[in-house]
PDB file of N, CA, C and O in Angstrom:
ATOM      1  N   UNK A   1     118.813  90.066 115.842  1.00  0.00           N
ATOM      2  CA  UNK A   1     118.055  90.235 114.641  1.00  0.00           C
ATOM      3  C   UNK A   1     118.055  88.946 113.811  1.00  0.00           C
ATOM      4  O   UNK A   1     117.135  88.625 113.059  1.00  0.00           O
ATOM      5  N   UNK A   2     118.892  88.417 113.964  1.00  0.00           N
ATOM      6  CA  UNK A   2     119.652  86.997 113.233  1.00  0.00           C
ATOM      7  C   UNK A   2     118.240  86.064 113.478  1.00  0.00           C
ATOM      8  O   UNK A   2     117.553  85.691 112.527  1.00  0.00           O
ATOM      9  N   UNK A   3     117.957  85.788 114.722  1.00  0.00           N
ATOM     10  CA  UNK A   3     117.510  84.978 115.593  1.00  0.00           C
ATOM     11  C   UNK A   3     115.733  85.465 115.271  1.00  0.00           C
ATOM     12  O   UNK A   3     114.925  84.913 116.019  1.00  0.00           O
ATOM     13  N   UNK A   4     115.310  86.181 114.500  1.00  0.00           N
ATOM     14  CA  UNK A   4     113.937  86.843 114.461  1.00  0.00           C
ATOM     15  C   UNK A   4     112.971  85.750 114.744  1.00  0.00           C
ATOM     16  O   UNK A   4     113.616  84.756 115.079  1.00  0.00           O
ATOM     17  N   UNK A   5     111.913  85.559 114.749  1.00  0.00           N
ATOM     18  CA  UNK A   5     110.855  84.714 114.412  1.00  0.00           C
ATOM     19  C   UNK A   5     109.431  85.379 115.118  1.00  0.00           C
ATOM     20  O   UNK A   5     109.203  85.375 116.328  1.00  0.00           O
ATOM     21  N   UNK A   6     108.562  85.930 114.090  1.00  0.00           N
ATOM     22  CA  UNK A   6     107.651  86.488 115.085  1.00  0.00           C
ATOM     23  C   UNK A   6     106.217  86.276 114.127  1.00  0.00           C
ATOM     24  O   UNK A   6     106.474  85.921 112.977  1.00  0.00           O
ATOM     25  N   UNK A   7     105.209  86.393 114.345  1.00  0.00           N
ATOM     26  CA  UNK A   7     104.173  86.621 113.215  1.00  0.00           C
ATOM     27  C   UNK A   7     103.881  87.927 113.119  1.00  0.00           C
ATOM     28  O   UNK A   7     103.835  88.681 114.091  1.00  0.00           O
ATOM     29  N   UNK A   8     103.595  88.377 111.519  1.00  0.00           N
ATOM     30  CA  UNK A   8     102.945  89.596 111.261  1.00  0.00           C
ATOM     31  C   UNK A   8     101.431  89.840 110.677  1.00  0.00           C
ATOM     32  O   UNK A   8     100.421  89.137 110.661  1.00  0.00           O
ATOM     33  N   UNK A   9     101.694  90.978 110.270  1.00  0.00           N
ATOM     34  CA  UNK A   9     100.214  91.195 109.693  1.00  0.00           C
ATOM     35  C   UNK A   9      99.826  90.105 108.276  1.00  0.00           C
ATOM     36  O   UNK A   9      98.878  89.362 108.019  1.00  0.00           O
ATOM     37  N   UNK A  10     101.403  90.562 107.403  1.00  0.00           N
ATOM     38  CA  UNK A  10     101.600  89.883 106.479  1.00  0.00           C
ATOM     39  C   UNK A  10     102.156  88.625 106.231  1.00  0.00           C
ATOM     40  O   UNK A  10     102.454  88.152 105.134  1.00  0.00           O
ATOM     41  N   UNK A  11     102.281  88.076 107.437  1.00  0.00           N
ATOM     42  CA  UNK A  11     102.242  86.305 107.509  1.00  0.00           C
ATOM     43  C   UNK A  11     103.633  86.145 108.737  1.00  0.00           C
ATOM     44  O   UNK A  11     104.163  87.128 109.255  1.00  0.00           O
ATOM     45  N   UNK A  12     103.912  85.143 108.937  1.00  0.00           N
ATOM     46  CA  UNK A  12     104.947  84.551 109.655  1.00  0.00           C
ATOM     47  C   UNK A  12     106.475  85.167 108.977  1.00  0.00           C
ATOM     48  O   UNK A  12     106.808  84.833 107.840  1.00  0.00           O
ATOM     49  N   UNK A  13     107.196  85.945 109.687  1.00  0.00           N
ATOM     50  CA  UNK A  13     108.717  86.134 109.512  1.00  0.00           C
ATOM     51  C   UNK A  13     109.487  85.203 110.269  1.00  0.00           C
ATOM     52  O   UNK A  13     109.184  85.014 111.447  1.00  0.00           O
ATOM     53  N   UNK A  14     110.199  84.751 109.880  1.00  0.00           N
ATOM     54  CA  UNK A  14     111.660  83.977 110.081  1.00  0.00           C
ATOM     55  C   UNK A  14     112.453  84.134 109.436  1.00  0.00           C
ATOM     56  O   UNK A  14     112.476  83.852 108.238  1.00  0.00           O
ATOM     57  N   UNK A  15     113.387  84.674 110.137  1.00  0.00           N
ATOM     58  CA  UNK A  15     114.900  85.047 109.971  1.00  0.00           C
ATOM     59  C   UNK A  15     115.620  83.498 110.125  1.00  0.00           C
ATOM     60  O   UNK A  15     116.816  83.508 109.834  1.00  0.00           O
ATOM     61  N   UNK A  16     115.365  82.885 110.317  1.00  0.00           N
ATOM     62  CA  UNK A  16     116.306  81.520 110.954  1.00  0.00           C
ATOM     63  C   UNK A  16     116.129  80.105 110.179  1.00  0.00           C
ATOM     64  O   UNK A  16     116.801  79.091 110.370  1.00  0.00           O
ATOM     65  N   UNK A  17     114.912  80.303 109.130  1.00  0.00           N
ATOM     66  CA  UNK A  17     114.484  79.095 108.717  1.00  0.00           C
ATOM     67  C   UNK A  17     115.007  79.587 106.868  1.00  0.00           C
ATOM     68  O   UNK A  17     114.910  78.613 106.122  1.00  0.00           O
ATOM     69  N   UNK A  18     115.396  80.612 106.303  1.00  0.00           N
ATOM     70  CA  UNK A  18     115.767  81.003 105.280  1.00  0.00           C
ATOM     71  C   UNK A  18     116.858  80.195 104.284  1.00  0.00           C
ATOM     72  O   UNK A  18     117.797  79.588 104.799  1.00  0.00           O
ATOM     73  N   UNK A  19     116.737  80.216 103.343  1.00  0.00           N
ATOM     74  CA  UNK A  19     117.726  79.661 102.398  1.00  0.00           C
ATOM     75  C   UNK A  19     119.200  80.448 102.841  1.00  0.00           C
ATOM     76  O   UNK A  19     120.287  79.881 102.951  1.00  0.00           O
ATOM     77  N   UNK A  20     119.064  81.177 102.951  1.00  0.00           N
ATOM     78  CA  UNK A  20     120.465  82.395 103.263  1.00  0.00           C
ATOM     79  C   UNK A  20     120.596  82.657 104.893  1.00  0.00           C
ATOM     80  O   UNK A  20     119.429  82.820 105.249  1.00  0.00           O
ATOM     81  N   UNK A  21     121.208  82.743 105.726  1.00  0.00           N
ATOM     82  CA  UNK A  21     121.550  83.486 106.585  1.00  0.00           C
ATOM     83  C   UNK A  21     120.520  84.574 106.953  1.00  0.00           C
ATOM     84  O   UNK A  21     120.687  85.493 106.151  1.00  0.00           O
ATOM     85  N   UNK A  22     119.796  84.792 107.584  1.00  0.00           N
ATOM     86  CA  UNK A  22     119.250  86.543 108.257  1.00  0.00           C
ATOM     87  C   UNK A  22     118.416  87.033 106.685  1.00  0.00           C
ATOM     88  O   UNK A  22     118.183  88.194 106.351  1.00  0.00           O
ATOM     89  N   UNK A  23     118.209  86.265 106.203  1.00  0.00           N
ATOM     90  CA  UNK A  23     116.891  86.327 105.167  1.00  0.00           C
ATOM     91  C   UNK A  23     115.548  86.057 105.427  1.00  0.00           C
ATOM     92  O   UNK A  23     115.434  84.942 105.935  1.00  0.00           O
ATOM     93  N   UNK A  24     114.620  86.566 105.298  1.00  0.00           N
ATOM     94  CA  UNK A  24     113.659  86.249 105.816  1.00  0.00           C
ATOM     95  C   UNK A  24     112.497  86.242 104.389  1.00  0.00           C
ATOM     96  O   UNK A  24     112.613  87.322 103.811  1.00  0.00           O
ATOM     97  N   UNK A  25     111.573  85.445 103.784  1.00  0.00           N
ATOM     98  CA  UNK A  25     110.791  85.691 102.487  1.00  0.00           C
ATOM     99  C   UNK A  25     109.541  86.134 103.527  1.00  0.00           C
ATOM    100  O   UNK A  25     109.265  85.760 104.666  1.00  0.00           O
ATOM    101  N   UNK A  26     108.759  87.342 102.388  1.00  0.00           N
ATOM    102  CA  UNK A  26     107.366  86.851 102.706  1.00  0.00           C
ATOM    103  C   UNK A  26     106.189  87.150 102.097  1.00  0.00           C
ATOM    104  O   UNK A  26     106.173  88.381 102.082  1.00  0.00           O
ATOM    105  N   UNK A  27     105.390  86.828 101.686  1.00  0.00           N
ATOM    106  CA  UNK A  27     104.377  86.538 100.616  1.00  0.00           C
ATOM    107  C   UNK A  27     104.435  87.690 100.563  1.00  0.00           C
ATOM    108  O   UNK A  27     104.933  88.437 101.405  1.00  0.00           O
ATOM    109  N   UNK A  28     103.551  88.181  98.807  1.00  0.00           N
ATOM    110  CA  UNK A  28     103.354  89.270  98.670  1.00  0.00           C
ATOM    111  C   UNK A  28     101.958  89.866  99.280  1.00  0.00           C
ATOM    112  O   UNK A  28     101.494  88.802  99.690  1.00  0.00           O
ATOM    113  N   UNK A  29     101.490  90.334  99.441  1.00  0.00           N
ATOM    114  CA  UNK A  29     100.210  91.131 100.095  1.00  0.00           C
ATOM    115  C   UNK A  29     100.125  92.710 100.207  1.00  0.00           C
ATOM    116  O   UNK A  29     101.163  93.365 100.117  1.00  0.00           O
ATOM    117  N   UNK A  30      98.979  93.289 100.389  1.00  0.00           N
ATOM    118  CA  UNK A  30      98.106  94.595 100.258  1.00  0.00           C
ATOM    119  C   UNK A  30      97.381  94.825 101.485  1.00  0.00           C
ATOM    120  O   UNK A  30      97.027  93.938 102.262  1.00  0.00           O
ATOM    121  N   UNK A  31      97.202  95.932 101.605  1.00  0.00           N
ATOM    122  CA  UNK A  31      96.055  96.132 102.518  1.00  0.00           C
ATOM    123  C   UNK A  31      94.656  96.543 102.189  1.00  0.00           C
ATOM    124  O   UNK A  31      94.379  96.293 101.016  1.00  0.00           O
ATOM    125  N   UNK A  32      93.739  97.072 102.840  1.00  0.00           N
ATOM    126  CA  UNK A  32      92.652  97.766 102.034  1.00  0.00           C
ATOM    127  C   UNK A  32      92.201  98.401 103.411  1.00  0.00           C
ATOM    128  O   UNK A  32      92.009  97.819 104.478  1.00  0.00           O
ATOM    129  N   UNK A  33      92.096  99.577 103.149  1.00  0.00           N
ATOM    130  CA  UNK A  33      91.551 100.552 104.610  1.00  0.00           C
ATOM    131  C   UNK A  33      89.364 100.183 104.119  1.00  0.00           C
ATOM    132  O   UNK A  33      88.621 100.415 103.165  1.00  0.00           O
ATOM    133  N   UNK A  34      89.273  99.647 105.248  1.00  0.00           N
ATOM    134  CA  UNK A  34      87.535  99.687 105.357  1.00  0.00           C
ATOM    135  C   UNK A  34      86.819 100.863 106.470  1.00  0.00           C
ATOM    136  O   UNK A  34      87.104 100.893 107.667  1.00  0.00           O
ATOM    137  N   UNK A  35      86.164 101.491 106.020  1.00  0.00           N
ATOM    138  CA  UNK A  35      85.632 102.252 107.242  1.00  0.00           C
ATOM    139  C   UNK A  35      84.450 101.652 108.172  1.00  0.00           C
ATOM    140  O   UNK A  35      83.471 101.063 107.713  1.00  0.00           O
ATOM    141  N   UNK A  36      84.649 101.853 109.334  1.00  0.00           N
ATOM    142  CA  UNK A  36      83.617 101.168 110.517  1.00  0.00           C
ATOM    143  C   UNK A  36      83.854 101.877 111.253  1.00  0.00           C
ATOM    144  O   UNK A  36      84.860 102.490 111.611  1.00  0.00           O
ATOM    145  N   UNK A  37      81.971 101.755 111.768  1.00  0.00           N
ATOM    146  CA  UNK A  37      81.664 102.388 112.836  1.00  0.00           C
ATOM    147  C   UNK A  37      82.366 103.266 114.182  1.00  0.00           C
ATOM    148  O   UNK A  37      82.198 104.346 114.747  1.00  0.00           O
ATOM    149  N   UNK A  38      83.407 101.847 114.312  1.00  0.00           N
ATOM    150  CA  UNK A  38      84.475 102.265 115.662  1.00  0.00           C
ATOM    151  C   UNK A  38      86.002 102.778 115.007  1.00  0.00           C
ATOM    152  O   UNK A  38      87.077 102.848 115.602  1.00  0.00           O
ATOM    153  N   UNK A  39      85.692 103.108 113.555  1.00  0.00           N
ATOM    154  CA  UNK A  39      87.403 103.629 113.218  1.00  0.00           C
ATOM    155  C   UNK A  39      87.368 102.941 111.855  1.00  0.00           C
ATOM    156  O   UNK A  39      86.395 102.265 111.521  1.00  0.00           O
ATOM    157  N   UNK A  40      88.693 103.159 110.877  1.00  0.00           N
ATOM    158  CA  UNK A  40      88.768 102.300 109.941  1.00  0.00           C
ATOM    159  C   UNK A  40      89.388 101.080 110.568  1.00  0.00           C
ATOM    160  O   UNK A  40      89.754 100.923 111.733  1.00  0.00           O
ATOM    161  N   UNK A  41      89.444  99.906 109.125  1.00  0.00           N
ATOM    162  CA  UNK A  41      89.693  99.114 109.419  1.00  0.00           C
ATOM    163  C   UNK A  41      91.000  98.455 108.583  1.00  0.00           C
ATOM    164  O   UNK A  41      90.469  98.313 107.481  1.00  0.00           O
ATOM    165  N   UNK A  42      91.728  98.196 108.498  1.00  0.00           N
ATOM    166  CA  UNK A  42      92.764  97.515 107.621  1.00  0.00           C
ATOM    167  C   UNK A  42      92.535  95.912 107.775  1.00  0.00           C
ATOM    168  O   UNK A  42      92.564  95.251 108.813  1.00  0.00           O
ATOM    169  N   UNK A  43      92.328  95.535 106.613  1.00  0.00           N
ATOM    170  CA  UNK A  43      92.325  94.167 106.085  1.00  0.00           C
ATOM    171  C   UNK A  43      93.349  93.740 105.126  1.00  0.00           C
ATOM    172  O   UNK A  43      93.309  94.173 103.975  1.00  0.00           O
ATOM    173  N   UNK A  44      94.227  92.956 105.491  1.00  0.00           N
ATOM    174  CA  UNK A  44      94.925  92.077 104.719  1.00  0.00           C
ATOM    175  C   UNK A  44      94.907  91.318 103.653  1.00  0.00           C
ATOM    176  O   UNK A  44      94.755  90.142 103.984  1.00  0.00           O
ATOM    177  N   UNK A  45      95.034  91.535 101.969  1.00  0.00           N
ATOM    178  CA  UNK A  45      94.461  90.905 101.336  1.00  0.00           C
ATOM    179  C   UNK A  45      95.514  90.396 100.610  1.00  0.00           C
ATOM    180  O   UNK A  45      96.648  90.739 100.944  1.00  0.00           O
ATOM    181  N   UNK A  46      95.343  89.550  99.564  1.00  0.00           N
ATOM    182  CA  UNK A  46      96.107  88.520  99.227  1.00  0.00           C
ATOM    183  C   UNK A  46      95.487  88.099  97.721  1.00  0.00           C
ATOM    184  O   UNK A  46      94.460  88.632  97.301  1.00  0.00           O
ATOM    185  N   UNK A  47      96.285  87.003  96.893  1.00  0.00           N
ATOM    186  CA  UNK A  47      95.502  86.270  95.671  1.00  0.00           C
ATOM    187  C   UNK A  47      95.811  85.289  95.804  1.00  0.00           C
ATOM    188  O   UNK A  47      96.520  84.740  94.960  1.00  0.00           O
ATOM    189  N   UNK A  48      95.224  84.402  97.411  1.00  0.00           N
ATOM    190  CA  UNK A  48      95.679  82.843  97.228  1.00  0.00           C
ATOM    191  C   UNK A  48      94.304  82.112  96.861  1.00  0.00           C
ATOM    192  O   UNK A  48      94.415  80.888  96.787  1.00  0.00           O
ATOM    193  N   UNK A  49      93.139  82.586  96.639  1.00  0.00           N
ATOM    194  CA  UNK A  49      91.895  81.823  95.810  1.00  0.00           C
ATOM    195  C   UNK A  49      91.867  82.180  94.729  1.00  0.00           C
ATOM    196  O   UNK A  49      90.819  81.745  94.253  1.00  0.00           O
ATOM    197  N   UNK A  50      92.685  83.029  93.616  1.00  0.00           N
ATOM    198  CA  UNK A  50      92.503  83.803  91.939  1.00  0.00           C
ATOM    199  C   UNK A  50      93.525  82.528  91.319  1.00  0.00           C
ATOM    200  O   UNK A  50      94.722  82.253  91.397  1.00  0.00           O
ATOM    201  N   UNK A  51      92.564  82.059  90.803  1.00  0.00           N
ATOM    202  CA  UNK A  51      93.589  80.806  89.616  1.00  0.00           C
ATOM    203  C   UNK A  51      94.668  81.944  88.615  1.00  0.00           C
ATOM    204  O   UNK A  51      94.538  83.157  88.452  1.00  0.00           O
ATOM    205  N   UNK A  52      95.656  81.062  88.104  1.00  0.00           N
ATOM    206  CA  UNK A  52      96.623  81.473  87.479  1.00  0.00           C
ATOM    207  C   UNK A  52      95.973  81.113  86.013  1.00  0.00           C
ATOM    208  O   UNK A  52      95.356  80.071  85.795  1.00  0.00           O
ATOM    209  N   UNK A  53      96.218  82.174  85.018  1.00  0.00           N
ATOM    210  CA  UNK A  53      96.091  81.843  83.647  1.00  0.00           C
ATOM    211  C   UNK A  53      97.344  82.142  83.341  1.00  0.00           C
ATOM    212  O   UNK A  53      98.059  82.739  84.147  1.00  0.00           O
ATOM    213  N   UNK A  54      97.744  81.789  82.214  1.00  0.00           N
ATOM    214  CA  UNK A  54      98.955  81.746  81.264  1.00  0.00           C
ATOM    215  C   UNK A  54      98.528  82.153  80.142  1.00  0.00           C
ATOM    216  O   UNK A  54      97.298  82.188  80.089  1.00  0.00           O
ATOM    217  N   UNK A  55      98.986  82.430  79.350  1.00  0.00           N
ATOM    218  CA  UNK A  55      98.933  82.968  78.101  1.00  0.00           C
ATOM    219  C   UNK A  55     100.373  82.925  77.102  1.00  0.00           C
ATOM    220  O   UNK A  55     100.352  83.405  75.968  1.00  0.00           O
TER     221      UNK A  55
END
């Protein structure tokens, strides 16, 4: 488990490249069920094009 490294839906896991030991980070993300023709669909979505405001 130590040794992980695999890609997911929600981006690249590594267990081995972590600040800590058998930690693994990984972005935050959502899904969104789409319906199509051949079934639904799950799409992966994300906010890496939404600028940051501050306030």
């Amino acid at each position: 488990m130590a040794r992980t490294r695999l890609d997911t839906v929600a981006g690249p896991l590594d267990r081995t490249a972590g600040a800590t030991p058998d930690i693994a980070l990984l972005p935050l993300v959502g899904g969104q069920w789409h319906p199509e023709p051949a079934g639904p669909r799950l799409a992966v979505v994300d906010n890496t094009g939404r600028r940051r405001r501050y306030r």
